[in-house]
C-alpha positions in Angstrom: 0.0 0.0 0.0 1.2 3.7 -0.8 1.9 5.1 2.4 -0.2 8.6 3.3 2.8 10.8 4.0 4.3 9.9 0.3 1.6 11.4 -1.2 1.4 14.2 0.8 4.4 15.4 0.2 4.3 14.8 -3.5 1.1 16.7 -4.0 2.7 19.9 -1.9 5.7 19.6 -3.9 3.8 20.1 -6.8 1.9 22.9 -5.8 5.1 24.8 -5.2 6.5 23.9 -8.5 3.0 25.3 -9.8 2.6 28.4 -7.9 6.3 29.2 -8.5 5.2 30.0 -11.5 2.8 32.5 -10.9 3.3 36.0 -8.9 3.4 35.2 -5.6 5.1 35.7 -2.3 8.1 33.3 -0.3 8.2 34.3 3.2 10.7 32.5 5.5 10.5 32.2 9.0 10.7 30.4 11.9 10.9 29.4 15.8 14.2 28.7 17.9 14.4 28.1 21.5 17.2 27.3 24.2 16.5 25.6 27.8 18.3 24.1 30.6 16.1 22.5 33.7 16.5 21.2 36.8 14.6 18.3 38.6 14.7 16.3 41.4 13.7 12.9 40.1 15.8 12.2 37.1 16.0 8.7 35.1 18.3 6.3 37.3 21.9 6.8 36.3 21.3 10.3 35.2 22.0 13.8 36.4 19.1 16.4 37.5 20.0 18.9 35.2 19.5 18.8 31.2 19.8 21.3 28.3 17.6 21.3 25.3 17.6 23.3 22.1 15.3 23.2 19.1 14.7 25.1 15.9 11.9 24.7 13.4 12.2 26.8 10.1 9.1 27.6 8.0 8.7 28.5 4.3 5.4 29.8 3.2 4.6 30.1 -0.2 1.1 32.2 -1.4 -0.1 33.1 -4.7 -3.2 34.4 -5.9 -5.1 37.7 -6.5 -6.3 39.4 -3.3 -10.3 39.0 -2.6 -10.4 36.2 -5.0 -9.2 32.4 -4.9 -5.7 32.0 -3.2 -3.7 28.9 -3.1 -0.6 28.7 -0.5 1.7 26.0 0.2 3.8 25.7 3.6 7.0 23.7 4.8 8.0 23.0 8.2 10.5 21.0 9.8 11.4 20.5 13.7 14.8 19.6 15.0 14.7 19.0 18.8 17.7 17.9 20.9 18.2 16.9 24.6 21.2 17.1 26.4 21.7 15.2 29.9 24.6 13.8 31.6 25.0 10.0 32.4 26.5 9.3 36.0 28.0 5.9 35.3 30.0 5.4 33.2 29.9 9.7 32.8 29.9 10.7 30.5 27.0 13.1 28.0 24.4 11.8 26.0 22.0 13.5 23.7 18.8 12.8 22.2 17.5 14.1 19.1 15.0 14.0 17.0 14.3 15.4 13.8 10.7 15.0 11.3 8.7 17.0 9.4 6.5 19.5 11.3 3.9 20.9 9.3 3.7 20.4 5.1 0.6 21.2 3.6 -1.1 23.1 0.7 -4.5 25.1 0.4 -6.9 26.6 -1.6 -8.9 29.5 -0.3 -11.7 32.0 -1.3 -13.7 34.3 1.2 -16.2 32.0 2.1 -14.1 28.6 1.0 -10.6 26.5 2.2 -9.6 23.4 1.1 -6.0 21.8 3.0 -4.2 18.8 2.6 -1.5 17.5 4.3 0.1 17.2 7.8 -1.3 20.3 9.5 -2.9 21.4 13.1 -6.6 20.6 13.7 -7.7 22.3 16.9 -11.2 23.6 18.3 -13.4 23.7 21.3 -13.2 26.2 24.0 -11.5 24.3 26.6 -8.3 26.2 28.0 -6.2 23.5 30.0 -8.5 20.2 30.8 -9.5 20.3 26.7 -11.6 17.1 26.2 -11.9 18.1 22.5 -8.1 17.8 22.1 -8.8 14.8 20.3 -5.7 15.6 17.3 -3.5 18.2 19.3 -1.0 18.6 22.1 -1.5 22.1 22.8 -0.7 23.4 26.6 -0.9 26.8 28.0 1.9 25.7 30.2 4.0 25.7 27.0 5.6 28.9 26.1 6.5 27.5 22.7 2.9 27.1 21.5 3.6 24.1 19.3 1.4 20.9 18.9 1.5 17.7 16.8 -0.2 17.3 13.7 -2.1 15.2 11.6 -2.1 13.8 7.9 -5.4 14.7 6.3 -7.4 16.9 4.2 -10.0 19.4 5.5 -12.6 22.0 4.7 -14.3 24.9 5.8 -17.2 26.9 4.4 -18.3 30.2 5.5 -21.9 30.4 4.4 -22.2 33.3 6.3 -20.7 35.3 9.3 -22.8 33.1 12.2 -21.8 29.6 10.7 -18.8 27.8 9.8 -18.7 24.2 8.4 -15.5 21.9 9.0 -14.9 18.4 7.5 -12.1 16.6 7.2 -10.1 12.8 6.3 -7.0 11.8 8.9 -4.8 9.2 7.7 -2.8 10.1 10.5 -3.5 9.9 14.7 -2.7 12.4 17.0 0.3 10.0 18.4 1.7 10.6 14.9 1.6 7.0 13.4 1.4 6.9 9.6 -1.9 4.9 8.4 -2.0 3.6 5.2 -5.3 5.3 2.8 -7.8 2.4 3.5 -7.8 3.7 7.2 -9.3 6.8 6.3 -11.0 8.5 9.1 -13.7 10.9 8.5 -15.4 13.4 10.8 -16.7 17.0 11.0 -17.8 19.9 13.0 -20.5 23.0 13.1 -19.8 26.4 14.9 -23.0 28.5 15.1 -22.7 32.0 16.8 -25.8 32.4 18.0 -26.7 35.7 20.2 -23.9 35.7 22.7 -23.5 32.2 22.5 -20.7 30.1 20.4 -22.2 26.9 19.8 -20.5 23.7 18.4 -21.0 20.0 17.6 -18.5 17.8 16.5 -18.1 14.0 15.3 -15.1 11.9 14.0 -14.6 8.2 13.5 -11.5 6.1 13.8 -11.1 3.4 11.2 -8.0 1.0 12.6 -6.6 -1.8 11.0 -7.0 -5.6 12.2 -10.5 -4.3 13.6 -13.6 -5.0 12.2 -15.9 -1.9 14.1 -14.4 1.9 14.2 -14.3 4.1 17.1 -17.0 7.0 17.0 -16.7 9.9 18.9 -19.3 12.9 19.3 -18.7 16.1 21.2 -21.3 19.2 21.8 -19.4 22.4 23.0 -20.5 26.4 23.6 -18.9 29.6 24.9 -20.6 32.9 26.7 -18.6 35.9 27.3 -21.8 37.7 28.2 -21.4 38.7 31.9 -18.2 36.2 32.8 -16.6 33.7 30.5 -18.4 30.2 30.9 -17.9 27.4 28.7 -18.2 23.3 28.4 -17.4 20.6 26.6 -19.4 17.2 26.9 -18.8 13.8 24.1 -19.1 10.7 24.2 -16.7 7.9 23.0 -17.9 4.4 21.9 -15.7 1.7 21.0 -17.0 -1.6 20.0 -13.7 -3.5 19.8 -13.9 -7.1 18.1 -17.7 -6.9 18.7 -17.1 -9.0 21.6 -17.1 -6.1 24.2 -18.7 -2.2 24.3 -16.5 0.6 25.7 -18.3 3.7 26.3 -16.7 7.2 27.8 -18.5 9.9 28.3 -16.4 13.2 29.5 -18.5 16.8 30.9 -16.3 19.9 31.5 -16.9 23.2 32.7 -14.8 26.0 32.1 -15.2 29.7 33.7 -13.4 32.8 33.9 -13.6 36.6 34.9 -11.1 39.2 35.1 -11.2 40.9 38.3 -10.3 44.6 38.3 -7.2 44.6 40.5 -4.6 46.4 38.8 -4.1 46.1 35.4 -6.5 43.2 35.8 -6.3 39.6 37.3 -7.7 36.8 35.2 -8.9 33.8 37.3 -10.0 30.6 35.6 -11.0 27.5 36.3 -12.0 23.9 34.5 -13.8 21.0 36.3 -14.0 17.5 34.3 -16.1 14.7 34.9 -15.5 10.9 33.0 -17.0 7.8 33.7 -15.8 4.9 31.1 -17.8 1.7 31.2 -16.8 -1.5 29.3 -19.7 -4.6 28.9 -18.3 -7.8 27.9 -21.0 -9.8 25.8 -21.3 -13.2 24.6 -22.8 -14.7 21.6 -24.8 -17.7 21.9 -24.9 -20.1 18.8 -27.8 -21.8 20.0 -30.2 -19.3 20.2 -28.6 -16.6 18.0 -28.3 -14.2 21.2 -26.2 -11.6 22.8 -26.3 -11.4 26.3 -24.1 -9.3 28.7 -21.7 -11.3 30.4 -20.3 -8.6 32.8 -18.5 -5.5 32.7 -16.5 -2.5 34.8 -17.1 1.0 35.4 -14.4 3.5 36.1 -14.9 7.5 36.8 -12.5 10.2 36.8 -12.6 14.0 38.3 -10.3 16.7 37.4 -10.1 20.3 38.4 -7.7 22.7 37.5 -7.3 26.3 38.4 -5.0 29.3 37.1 -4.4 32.8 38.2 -2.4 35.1 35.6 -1.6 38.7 36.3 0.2 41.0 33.4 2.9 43.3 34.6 3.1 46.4 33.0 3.6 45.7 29.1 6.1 43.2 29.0 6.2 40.5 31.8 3.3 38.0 32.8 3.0 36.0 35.9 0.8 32.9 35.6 -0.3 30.3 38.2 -1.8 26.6 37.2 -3.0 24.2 40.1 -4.1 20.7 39.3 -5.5 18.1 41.0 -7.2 15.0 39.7 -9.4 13.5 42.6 -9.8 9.4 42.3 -5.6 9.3 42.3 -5.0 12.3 44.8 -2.4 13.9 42.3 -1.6 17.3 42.5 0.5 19.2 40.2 1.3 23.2 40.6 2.8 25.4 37.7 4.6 28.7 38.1 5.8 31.0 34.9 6.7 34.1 35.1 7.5 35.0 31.1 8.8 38.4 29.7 8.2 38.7 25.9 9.1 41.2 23.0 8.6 41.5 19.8 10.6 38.2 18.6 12.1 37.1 21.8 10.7 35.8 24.8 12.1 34.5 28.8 10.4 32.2 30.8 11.1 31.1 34.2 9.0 28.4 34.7 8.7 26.1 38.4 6.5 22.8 38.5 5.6 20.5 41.7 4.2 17.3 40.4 4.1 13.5 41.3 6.8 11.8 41.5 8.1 9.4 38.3 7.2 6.5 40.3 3.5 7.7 40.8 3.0 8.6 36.9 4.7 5.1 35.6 6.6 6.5 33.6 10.3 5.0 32.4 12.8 6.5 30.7 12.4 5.1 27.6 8.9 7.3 27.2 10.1 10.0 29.4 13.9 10.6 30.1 13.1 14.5 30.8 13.0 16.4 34.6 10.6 18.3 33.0 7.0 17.7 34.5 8.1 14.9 37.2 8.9 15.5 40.5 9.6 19.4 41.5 12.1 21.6 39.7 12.8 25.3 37.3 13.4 25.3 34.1 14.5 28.5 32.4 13.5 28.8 28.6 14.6 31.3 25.8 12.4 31.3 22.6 13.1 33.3 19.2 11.1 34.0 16.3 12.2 35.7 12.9 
């Protein structure tokens, strides 16, 4: 089978070959940043400091006549390295990694855009607990502002200035595993401004290989800025793997925030998520043709999470994140103070969370300091 990233890149290719030819504009830009952290609970056999450095460049290529159809092309790649110090034998070790970021073209009118290719699909109103992250990895902890992407093709229409149409093929999953084009998955979304109120629904389905069922999700969203800020996210997942068992999770959110008029102003958020998953085990009976239920499990989850951020004067921002996810008793705490200018930015950022033991993790998944255990990190960020 032709794997989906090939043609992706072929077809983007060829728009650039194509709009080359026609008056347009090549802009080049991109994102470089610098780091070096300290934490407490490091991978066995490994210092608590690290250093890590990344740069992604970006080439951006439009053509087309202003107010009329556009077509635009962009290339993106992202070169991260970590650096951390092995006790025994010592000696430094670094770990890189390098892969295409973002590589896609379009074709856009006013009230019209087609994309194809590996680029960021991201909606809902959710600011930090995000249920309807369902193909990014954005984090308002994350100076950087950069997310995974996907492989697909997508579509807006603007029929007017109230609604906005999306829908859109993945070939690719938010982990960032390549699926061949007979594992298309499909999905869509509606955003309806209606009064005061943002309104959204939104469906997708995941088409797997080796399965014979996909994985639907649905997802109803809205946003009111009318006296405070109030929003939710609610969908439901339902996974009927091999037919012989149901999994079903349904996730509620509630978001809410108001500036309070202390100063230049203090914004206060917070998010509160409910889950409950529930997985029924059923069993075929050949004699009578039957399914029964045969037993099952139910599992529920609470989250809260708070934040406090307070601007100071027109250049530096203090922000404050508490998190706390009830059934486990973790609790994780975020401080960033952040100073930014026109293309440079400084963060001091200090964490508290559980300990590496606590999360499972190992250091083959996560051989960072950054986000176990307690430590500072100071970060340096450039864009030209």
């Amino acid at each position: 089978m032709i794997r989906a990233s090939r043609i992706l890149l072929s077809a983007v290719v060829s728009l650039a070959v194509t709009a080359s030819a026609q008056v347009g504009q090549l802009t080049f830009s991109g994102q470089a940043w610098g780091s070096g952290a300290y934490g407490n609970d490091p991978v066995d056999n490994y210092a608590s400091t690290e250093a890590t450095a990344g740069y992604i460049p970006e080439l951006n290529l439009k053509a087309g006549q202003p107010g009329g159809a556009q077509i635009e092309a962009l290339f993106a790649f992202r070169s991260s390295f970590l650096y951390r110090q092995q006790l025994s034998p010592k000696r430094w070790e670094t770990a890189d990694s390098v892969r295409v970021y973002r590589v896609w073209m379009q074709l856009r009118s006013t009230r019209w855009e087609l994309r194809l290719g590996r680029q960021k699909i991201a909606f809902g109103p959710g600011q930090f607990l995000r249920p309807l992250a369902w193909f990014d990895t954005l984090d308002l902890r994350d100076p950087t502002g950069q997310t995974v992407g996907v492989d697909a093709v997508r579509a807006r229409f603007f029929p007017n200035d109230r609604l906005s149409l999306w829908g859109w093929g993945i070939v690719q999953n938010s982990a960032g595993l390549a699926y061949n084009l007979d594992q298309f998955s499909p999905g869509g979304r509606a955003e309806y401004l209606l009064g005061d109120v943002e309104l959204g629904f939104t469906f997708h389905q995941e088409n797997f290989s080796g399965r014979s069922t996909a994985r639907s999700r649905m997802a109803l969203d809205f946003r009111t800025d009318k006296i405070i800020g109030l929003w939710a996210e609610a969908y439901a997942l339902r996974d009927n793997d091999d037919e012989a068992s149901i999994s079903r999770t349904d996730v509620l959110m509630v978001g809410v925030d108001y500036t309070l008029p202390i100063g230049s102003g203090v914004l206060v958020m917070a998010e509160h998520l409910q889950s409950r998953s529930v997985n029924t085990i059923q069993v075929f009976d050949p004699y009578t043709g039957k399914v029964s239920t045969a037993g099952g499990s139910t599992t529920r989850t609470q989250a809260t999470a708070v934040l406090g951020a307070l601007p100071l004067g027109l250049f530096d921002r203090l922000t404050v994140v508490a998190y706390y996810l009830h059934d486990l008793k973790f609790s994780s705490y975020f401080f960033m103070w952040q100073r930014t200018y026109d293309f440079w930015s400084l963060s001091v950022l200090m964490f508290a969370n559980p300990p590496r033991s606590e999360l499972g993790l190992s250091g083959n998944t996560f051989p960072s300091v950054v986000g176990v255990g307690n430590g500072v990190q100071l970060l340096l960020v450039f864009h030209h």
